[in-house]
MARBA-3410 file (N, C-alpha, C, O; in Angstrom, 1 decimal):
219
-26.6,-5.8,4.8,-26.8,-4.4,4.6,-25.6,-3.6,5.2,-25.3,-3.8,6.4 ~ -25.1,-2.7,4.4,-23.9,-1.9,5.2,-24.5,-0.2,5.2,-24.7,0.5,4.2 ~ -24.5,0.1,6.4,-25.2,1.6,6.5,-24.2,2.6,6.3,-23.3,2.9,7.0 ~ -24.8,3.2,5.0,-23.9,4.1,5.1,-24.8,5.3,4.2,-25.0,5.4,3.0 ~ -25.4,6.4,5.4,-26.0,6.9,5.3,-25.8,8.5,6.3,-26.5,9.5,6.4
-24.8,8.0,6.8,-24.3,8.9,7.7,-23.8,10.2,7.3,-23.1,10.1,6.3 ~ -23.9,11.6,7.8,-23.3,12.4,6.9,-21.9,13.0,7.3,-21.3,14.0,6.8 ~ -21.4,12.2,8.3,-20.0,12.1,8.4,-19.5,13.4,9.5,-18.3,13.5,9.7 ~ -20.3,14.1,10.1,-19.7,15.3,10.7,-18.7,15.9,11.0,-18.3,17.0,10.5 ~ -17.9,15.0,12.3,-16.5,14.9,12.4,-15.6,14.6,12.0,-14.5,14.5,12.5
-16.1,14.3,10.5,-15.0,13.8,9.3,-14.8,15.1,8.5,-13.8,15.1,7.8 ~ -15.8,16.3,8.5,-15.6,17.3,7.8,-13.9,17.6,8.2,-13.2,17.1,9.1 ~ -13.6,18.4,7.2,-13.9,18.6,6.0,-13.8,18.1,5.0,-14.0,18.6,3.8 ~ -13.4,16.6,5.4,-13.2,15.3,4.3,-14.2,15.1,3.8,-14.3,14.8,2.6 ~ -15.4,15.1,4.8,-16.9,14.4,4.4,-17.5,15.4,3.5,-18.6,15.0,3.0
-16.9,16.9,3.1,-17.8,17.9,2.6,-18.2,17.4,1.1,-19.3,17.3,0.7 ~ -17.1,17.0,0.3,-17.3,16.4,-1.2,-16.7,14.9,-1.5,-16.3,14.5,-2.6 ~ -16.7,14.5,-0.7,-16.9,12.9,-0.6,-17.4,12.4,1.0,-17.2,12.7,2.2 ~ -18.2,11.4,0.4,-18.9,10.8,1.3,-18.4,9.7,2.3,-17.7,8.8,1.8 ~ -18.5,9.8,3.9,-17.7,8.6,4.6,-17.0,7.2,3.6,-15.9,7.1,3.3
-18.2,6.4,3.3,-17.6,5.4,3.5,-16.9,5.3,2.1,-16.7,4.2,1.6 ~ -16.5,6.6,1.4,-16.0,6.5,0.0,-14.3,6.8,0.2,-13.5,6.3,-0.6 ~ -13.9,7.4,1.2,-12.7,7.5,2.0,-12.0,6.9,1.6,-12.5,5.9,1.2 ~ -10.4,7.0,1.4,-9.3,6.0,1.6,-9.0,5.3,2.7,-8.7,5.7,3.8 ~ -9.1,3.9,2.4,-8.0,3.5,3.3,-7.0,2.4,2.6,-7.2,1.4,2.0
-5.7,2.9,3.0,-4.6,2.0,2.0,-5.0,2.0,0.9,-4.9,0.9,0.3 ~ -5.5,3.3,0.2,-6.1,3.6,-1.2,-6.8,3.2,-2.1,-7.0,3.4,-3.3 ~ -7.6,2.1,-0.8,-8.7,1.8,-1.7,-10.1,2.6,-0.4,-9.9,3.0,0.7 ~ -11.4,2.5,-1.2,-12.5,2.9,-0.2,-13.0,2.1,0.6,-13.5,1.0,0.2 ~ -12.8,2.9,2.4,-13.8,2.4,3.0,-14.8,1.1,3.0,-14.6,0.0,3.6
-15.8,1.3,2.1,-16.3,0.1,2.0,-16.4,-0.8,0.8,-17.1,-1.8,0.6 ~ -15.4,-0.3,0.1,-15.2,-1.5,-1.0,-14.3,-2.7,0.4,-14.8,-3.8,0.4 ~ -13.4,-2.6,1.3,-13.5,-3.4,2.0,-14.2,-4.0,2.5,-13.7,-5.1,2.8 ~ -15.3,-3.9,2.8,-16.8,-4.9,3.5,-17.0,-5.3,2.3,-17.5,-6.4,2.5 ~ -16.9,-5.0,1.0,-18.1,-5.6,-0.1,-16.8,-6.3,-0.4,-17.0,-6.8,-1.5
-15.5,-6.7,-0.1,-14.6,-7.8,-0.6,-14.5,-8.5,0.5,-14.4,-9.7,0.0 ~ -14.6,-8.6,1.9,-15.1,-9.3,2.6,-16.4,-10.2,2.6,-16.7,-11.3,3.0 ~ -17.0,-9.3,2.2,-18.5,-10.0,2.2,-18.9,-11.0,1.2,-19.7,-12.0,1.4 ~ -18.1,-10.6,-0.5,-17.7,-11.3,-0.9,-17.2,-12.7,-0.9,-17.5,-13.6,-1.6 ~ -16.3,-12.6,0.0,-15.2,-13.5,0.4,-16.2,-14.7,1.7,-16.1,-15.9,1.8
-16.8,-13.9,2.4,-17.6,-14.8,2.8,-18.9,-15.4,2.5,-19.6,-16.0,3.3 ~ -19.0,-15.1,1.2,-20.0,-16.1,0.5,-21.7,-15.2,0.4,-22.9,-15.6,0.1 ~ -21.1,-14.1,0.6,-22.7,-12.9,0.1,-22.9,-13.4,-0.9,-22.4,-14.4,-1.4 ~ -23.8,-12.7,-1.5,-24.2,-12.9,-2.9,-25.0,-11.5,-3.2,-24.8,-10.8,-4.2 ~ -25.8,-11.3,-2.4,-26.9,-10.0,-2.3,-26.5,-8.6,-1.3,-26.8,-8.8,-0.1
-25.9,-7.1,-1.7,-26.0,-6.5,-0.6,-26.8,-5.4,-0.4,-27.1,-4.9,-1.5 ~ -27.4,-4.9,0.6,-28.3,-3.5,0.1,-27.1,-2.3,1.1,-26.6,-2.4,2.2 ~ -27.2,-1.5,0.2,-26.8,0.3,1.2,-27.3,1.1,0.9,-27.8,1.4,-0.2 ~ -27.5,1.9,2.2,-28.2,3.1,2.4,-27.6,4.1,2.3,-26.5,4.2,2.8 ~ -28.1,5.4,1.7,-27.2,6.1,1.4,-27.9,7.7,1.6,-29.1,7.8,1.3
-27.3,8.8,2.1,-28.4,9.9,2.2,-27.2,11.4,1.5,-27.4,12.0,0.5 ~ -26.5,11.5,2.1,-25.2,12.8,2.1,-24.4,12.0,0.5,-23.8,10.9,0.4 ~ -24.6,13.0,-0.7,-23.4,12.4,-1.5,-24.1,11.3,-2.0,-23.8,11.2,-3.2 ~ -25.0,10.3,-1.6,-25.4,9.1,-2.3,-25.1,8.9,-3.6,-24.5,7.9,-3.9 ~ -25.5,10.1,-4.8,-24.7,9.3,-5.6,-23.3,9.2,-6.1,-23.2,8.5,-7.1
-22.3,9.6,-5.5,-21.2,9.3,-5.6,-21.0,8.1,-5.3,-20.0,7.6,-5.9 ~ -21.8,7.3,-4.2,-21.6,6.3,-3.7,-22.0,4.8,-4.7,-21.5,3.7,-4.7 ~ -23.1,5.4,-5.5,-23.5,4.7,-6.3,-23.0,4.7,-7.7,-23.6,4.1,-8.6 ~ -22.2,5.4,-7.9,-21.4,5.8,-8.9,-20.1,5.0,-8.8,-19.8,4.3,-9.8 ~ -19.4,4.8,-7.8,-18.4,4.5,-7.6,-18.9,3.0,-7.4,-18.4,2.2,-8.2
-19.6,2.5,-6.7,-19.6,0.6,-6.6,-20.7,0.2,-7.8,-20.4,-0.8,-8.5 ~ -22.0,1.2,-8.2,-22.8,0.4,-9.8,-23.3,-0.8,-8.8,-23.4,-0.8,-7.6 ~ -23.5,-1.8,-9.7,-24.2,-2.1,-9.2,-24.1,-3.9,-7.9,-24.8,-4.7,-7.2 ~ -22.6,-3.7,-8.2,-21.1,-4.7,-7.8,-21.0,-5.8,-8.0,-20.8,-6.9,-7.3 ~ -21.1,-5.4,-9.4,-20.5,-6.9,-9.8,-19.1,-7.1,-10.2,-18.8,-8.2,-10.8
-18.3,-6.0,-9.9,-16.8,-6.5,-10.0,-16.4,-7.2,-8.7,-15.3,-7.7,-8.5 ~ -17.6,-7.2,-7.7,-16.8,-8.1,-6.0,-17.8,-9.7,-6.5,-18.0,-10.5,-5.6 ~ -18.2,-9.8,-7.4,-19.6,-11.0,-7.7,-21.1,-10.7,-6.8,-22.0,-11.5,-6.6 ~ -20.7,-9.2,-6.4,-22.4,-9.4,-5.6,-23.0,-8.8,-6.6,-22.5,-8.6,-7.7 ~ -24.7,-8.3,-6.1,-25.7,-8.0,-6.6,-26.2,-6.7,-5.1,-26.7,-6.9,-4.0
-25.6,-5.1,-6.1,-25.7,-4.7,-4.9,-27.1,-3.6,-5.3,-27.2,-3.0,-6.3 ~ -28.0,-3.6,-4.3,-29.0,-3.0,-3.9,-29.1,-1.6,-3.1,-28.5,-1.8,-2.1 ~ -29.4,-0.4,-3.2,-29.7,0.8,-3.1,-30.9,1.2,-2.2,-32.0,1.0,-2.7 ~ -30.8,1.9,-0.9,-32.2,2.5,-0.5,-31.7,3.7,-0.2,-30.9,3.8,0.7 ~ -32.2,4.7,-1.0,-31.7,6.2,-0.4,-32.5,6.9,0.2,-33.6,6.9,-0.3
-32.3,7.5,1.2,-32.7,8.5,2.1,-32.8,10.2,1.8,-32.1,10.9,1.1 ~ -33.7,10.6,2.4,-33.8,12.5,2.0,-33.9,12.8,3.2,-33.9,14.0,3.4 ~ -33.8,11.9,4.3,-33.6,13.2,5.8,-33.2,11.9,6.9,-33.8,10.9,6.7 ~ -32.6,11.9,7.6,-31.7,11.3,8.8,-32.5,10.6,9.4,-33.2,11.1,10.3 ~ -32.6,8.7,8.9,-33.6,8.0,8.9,-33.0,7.2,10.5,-33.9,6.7,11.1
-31.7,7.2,11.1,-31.1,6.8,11.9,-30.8,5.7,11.6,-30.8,5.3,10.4 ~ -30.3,4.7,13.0,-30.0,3.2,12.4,-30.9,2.1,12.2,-30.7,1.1,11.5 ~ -32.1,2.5,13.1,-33.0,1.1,13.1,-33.8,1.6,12.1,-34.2,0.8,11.3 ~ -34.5,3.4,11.8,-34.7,3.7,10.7,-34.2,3.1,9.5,-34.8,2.2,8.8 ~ -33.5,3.4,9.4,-32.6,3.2,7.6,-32.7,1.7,7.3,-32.8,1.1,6.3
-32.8,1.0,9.0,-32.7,-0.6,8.4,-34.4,-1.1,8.1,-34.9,-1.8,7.3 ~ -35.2,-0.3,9.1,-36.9,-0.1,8.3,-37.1,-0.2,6.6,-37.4,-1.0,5.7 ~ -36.6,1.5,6.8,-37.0,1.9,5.1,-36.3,0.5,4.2,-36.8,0.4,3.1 ~ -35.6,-0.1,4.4,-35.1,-0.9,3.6,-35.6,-2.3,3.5,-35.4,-3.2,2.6 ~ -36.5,-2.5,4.6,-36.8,-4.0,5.0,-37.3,-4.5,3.7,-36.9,-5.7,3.5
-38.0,-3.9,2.6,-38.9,-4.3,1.3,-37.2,-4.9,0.3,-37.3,-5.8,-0.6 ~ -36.1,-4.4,0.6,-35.2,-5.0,-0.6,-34.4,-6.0,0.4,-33.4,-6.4,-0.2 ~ -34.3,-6.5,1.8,-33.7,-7.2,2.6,-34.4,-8.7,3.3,-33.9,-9.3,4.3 ~ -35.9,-9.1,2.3,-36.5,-10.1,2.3,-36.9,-10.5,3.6,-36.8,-9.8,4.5 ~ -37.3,-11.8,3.7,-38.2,-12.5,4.6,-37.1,-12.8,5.9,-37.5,-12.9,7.1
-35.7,-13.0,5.8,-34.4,-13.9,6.4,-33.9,-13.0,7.3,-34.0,-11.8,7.1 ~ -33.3,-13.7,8.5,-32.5,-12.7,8.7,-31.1,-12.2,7.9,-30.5,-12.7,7.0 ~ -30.7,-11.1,8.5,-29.8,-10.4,7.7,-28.7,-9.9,8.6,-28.8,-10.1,9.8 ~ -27.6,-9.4,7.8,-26.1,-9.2,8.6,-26.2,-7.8,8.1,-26.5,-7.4,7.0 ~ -25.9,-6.8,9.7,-25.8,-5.5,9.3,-24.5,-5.1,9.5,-23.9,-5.7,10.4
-23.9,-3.9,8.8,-22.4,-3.5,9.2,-22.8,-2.2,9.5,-23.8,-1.7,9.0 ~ -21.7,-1.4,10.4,-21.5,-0.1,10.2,-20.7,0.0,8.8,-19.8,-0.8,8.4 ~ -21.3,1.3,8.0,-20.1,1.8,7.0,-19.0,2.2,7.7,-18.0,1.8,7.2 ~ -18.8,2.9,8.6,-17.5,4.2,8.9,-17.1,3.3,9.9,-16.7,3.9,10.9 ~ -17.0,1.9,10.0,-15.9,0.9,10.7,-14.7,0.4,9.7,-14.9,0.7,8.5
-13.7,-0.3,10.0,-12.6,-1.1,9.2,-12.5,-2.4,10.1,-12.3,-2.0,11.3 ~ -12.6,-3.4,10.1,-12.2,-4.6,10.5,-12.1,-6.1,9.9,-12.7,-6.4,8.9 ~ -11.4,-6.9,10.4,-11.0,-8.3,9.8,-12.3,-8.7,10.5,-12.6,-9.7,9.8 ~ -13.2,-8.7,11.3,-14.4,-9.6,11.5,-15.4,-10.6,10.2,-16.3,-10.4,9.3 ~ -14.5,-11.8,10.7,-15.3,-12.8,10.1,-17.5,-12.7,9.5,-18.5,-13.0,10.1
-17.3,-12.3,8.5,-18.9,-12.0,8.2,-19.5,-13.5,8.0,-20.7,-13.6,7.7 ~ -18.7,-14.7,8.1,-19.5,-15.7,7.4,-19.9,-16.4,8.2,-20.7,-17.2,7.8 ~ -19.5,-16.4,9.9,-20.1,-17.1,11.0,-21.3,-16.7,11.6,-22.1,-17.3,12.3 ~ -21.3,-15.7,11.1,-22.1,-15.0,12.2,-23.8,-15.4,12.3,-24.4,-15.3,11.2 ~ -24.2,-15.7,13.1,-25.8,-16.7,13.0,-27.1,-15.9,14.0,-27.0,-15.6,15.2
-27.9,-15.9,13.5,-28.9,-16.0,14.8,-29.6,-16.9,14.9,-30.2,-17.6,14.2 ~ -29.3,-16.7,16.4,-30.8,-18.5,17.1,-31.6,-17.9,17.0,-31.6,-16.7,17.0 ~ -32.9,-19.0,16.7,-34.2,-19.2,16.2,-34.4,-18.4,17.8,-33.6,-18.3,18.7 ~ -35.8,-17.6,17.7,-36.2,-16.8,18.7,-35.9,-15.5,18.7,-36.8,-14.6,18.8 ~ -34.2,-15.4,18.5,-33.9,-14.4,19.0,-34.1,-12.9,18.2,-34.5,-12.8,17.0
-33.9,-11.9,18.8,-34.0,-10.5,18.1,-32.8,-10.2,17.4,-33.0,-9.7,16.2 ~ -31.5,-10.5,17.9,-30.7,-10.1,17.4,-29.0,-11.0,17.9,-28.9,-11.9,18.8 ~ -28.2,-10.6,17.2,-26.6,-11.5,18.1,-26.2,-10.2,17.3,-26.7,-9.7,16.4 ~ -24.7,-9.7,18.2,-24.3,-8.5,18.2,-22.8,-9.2,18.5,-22.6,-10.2,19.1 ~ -21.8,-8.5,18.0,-20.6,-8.4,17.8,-20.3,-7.1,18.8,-20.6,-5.9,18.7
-19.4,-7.9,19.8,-18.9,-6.7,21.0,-17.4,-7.0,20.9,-17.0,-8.1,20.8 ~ -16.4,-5.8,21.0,-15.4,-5.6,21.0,-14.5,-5.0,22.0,-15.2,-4.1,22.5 ~ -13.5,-4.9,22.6,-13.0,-4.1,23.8,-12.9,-2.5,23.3,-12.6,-1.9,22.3 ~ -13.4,-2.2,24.7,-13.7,-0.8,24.7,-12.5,0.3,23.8,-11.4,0.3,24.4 ~ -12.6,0.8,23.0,-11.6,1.7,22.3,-11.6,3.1,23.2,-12.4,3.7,23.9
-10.4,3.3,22.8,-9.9,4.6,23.6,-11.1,5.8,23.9,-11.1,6.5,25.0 ~ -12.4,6.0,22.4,-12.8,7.4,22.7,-14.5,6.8,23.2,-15.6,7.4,23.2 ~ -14.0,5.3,23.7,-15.7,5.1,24.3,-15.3,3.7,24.9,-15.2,2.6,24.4 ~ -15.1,4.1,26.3,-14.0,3.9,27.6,-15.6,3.0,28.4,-15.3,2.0,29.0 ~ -16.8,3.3,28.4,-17.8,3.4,29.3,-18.5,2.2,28.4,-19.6,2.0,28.9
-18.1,1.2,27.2,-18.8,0.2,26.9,-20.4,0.5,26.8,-21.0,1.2,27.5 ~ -20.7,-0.4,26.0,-22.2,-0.4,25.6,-23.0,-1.2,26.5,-23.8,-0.6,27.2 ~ -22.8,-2.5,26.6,-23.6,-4.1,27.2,-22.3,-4.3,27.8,-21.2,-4.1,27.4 ~ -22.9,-4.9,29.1,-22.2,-6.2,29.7,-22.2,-7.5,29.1,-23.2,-8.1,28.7 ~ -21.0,-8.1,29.1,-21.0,-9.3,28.8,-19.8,-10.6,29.8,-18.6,-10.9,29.9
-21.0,-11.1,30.1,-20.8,-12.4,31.7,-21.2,-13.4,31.3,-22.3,-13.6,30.8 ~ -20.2,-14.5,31.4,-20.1,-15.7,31.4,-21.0,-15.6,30.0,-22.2,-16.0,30.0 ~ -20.4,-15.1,28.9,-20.8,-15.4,27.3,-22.4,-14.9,27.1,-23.1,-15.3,26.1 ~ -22.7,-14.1,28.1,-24.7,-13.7,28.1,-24.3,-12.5,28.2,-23.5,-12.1,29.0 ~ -25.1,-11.7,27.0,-25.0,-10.5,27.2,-26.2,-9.6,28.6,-27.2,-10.1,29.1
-25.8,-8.6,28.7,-26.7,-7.8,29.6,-27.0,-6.3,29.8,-26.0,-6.0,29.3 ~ -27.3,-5.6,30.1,-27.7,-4.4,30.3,-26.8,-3.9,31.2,-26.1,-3.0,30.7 ~ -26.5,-4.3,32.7,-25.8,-4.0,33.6,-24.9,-5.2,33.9,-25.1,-6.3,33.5 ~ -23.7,-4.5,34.6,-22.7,-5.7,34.9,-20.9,-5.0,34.6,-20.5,-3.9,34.2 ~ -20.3,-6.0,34.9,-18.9,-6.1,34.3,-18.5,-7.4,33.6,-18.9,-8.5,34.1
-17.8,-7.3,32.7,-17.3,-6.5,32.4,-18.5,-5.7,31.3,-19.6,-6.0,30.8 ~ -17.6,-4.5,31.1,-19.0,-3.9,29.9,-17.6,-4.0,28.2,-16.4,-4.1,28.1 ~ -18.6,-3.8,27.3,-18.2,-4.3,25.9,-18.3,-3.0,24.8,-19.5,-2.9,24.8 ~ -18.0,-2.4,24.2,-18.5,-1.9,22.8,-19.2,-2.7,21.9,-18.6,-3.7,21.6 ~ -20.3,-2.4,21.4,-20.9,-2.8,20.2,-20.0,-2.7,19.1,-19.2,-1.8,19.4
-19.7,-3.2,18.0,-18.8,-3.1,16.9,-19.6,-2.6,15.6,-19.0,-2.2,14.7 ~ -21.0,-2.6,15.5,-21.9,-2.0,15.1,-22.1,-2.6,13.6,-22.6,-2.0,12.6 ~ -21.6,-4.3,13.9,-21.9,-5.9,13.0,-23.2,-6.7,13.6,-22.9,-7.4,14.6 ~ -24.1,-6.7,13.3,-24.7,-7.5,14.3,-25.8,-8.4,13.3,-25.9,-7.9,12.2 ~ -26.6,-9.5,13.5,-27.8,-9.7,12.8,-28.9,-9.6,13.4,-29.2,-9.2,14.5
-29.7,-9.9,12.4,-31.2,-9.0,13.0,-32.2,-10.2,11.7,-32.1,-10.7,10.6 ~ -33.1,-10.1,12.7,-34.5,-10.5,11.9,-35.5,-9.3,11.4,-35.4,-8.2,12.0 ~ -36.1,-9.4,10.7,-37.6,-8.0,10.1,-38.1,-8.2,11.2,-38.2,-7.1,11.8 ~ -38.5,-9.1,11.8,-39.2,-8.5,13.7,-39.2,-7.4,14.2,-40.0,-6.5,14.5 ~ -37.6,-7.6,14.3,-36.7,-6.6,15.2,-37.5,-5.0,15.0,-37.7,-4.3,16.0
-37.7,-4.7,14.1,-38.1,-3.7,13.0,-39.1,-3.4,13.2,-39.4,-2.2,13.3 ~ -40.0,-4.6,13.4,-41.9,-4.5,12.8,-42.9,-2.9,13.3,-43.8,-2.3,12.7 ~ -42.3,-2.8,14.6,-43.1,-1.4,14.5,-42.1,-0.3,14.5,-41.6,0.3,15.4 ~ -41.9,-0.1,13.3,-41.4,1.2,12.9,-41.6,1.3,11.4,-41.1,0.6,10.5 ~ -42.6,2.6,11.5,-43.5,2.6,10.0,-42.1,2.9,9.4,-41.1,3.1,10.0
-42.2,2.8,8.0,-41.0,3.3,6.8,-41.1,4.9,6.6,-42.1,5.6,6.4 ~ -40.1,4.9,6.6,-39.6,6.5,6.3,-39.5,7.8,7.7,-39.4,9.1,7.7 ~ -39.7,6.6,8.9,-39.6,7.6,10.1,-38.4,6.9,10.9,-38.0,5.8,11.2 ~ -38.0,8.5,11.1,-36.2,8.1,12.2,-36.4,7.3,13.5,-37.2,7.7,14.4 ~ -35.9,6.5,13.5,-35.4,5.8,14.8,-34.3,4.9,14.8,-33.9,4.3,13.9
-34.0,4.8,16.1,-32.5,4.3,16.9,-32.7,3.1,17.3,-33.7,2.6,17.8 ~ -31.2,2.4,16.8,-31.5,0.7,17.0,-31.6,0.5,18.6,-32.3,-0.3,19.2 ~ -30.5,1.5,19.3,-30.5,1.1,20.8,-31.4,0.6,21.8,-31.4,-0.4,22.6 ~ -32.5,1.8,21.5,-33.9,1.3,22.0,-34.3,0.1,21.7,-34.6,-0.6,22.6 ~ -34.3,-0.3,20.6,-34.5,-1.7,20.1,-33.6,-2.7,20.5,-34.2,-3.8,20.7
-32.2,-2.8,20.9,-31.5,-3.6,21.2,-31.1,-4.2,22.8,-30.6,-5.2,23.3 ~ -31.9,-2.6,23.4,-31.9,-2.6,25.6,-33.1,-3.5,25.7,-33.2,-4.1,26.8 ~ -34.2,-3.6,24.6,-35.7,-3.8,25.0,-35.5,-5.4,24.5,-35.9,-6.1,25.4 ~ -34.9,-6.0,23.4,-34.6,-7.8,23.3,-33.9,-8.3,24.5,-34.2,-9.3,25.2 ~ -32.6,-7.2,24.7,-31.7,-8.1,25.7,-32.6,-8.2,27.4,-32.6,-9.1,28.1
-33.2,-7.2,27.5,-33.7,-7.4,29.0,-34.6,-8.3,28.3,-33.9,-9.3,28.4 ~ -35.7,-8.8,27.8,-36.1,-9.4,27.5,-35.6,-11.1,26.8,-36.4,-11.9,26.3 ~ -34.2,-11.2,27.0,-33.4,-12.4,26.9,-33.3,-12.9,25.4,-33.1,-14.1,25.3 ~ -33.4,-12.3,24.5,-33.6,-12.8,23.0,-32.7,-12.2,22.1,-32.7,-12.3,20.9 ~ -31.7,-11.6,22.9,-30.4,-11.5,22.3,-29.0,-12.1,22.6,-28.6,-12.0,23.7
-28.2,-12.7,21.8,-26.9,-13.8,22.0,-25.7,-12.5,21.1,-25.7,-11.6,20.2 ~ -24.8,-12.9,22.0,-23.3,-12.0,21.3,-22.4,-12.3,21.6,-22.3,-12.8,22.7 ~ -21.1,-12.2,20.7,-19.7,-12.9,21.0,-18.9,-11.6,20.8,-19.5,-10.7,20.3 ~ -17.6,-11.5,21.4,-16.7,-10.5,21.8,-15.4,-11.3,20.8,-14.9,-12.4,20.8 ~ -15.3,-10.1,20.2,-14.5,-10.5,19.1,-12.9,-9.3,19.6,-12.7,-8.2,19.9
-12.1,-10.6,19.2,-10.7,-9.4,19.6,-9.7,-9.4,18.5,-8.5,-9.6,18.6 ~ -10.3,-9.1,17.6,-9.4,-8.7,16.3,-9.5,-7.6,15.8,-10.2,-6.7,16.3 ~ -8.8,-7.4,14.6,-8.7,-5.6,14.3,-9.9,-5.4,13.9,-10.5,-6.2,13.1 ~ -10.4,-4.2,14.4,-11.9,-3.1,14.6,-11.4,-1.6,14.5,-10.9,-1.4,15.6 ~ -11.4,-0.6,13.9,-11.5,0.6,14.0,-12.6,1.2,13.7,-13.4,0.7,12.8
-13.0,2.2,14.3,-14.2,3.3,14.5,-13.3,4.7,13.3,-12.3,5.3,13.8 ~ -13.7,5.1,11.9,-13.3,5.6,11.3,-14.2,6.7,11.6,-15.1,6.9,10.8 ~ -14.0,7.7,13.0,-14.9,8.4,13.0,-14.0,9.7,13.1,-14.7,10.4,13.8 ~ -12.8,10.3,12.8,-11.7,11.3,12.5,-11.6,12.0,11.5,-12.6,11.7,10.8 ~ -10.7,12.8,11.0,-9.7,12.7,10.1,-8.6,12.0,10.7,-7.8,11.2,10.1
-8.4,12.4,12.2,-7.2,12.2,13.0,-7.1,10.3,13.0,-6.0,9.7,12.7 ~ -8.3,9.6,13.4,-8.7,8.1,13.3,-7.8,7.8,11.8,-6.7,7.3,11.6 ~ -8.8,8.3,10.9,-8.3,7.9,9.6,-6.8,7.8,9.6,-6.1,6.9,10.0 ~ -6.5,8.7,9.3,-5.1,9.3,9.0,-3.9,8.0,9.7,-3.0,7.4,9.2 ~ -4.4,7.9,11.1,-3.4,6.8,11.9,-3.6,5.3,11.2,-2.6,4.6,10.7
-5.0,5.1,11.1,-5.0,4.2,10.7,-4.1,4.0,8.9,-3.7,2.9,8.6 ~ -3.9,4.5,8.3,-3.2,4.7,7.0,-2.0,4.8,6.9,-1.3,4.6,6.0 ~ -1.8,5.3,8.5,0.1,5.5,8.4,0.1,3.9,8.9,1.0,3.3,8.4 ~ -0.7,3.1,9.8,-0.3,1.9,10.1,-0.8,1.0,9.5,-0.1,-0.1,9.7 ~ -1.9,0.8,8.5,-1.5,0.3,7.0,-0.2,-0.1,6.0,0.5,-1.2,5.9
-0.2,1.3,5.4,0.6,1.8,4.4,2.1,1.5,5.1,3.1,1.3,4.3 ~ 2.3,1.2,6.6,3.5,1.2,7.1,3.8,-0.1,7.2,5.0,-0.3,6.8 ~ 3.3,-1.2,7.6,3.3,-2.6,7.2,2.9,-3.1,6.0,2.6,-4.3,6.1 ~ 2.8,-2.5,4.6,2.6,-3.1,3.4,4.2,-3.1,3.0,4.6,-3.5,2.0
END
């Protein structure tokens, strides 16, 4: 599932008539790179969420079968959040677990490893802290993630998840994965690896824009 449902705020005035993850980057969109990644690592099925602009969004990918997926649609009418939007969707994301992305990220992270152990709630992709979120999400010690501690990590906002994770949150009401994600790990049923490859947070114009000059400047 790649969320992108967001309505972009601090991307105005880019976000006003196109939607985040429809953006350039190195002149192609936002998340047509995840859906050639994901491709590339052996998807077959994707669902996106979509609320601000949605159909442009759905206009521009159809239904994706120029990447060989089979891409799936859950649209939103009011700001379902993140563990929301992955709710409302649970009916087109089946019985299995599932690989969630942020839309408004860019990264080379490997989608085809990524696993959850039997048990667990969730495995989360943490990354070193980026410049405008210095204060990390989870600790992560000796390869166990945690609540408290050093060193602390950024979430990369890739993680998998089971329908569990989910189960009490009726469909069509807003809620936040965080809550869901402090309440597994103190509870030990979450596993995560710290990944140190390229990750950007496309949450600017100013973000964008750098990243394009350092693109477009090594092609």
């Amino acid at each position: 599932m790649i969320l992108a449902a967001g309505r972009g705020e601090r991307m105005r005035p880019l976000t006003d008539h196109t939607p985040k993850p429809l953006l350039p980057i190195a002149g192609k969109p936002l998340i047509v790179w995840h859906l050639e990644r994901l491709s590339q690592a052996g998807f077959k099925e994707v669902v996106i969420n979509h609320a601000h602009l949605g159909g442009m969004i759905e206009a521009a990918l159809q239904d994706g079968a120029q990447w060989g997926l089979q891409i799936e649609y859950s649209a939103e009418t009011v700001a379902l959040e993140t563990a929301g939007g992955i709710a409302n969707a649970l009916h087109l994301l089946g019985d299995e677990q599932f690989l969630v992305v942020n839309g408004d990220v860019f990264t080379d992270i490997s989608f085809a490893n990524l696993k959850l152990s039997p048990g667990n709630l969730a495995h989360l992709v943490l990354i070193d802290n980026p410049p405008q979120h210095q204060q990390g999400d989870f600790a992560f010690v000796d390869e166990i993630i945690k609540l408290e501690g050093e060193p602390k990590l950024t979430f990369s906002g890739v993680g998998v998840y089971p329908p569990a994770l989910f189960a009490g949150i009726k469909r069509g009401e807003p809620a936040k994965l965080a809550p869901l994600l402090k309440q597994a790990i103190a509870d030990g049923k979450v596993s995560a690896e710290h990944f140190r490859g390229v990750w950007h947070d496309i949450g600017t114009p100013e973000r964008l824009a750098a990243l394009n000059q350092q693109l477009l400047g090594h092609s």
